[in-house]
Residue, then its C-alpha position, 0 to 999 in steps of 0.5 A: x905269699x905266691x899268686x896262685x891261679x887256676x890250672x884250667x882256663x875257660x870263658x867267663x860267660x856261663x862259668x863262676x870260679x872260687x879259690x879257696x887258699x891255705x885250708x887247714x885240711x889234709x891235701x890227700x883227702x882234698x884230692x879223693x874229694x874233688x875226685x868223687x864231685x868233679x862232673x856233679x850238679x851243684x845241688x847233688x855235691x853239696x848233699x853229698x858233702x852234707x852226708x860225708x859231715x854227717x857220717x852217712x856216706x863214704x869218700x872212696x879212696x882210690x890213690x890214697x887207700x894204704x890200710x884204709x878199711x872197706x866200707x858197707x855200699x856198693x861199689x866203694x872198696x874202701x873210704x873214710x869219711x874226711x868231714x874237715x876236707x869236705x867242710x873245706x871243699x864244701x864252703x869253697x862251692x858255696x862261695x862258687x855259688x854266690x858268685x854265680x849268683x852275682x854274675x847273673x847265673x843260675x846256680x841250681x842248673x850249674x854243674x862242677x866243671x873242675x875241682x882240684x887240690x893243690x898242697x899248700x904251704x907248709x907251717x914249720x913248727x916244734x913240739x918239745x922233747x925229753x932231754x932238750x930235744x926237738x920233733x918237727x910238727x908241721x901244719x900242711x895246708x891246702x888250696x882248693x879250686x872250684x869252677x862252675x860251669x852252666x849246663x846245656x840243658 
């Protein structure tokens, strides 16, 4: 397995950083969510997440958004609501949380620095067809990076 780091360096001091590797969740959705959180409290993105499990908010979709359907709320043209990514992203900022918290941060008062998507490595599998034939079925994995950052405040 490759090393994978972060694509942002900062101080250690008042940040807190969690990876989250080989997701099985869609890359595509990944990025639209990390999109929509990066800049938030910690407190209002895992409530945010929460509504998008819940089917109550829409993820805007702003690159990915071929034969996406518009959806109820103001200023969202289009969206879905990925509840496997955002289940992903939003353990992923947990875990950032509690490193925090060992670190000696206080979580409540920290926003998201950076969030990004990566594609990860993809899983080669066969579906069998009629006649002896084969169909490629892959499994395409994502890896997650999140990095808290404490605020001025």
């Amino acid at each position: 397995m490759a090393k994978i780091d972060y694509s942002v360096k900062v101080e250690p001091e008042n940040t807190s950083k969690a990876i989250g590797r080989e997701l099985h969740i869609s890359p595509k959705k990944s990025m639209e969510i990390c999109k929509m959180i990066k800049g938030m409290k910690t407190t209002l993105a895992k409530s945010f997440l929460e509504d998008v499990i819940a089917l109550k908010k829409p993820v805007p979709f702003r690159r990915f958004k071929r034969d996406v359907p518009h959806r109820k709320g103001k200023g969202i043209m289009s969206g879905r609501y990925p509840k496997n990514a955002a289940l992903g992203i939003l353990q992923t900022i947990e875990h950032a949380e509690h490193n925090a918290e060992y670190k000696g941060l206080d979580p409540e008062v920290m926003f998201i620095n950076h969030a990004a998507a990566h594609r990860g490595q993809i899983t080669q599998g066969r579906m069998p067809r009629a006649m002896g034939r084969a169909t490629a079925k892959n499994k395409h994995t994502t890896n997650i990076e999140i990095i808290l950052k404490e605020s001025e405040e």
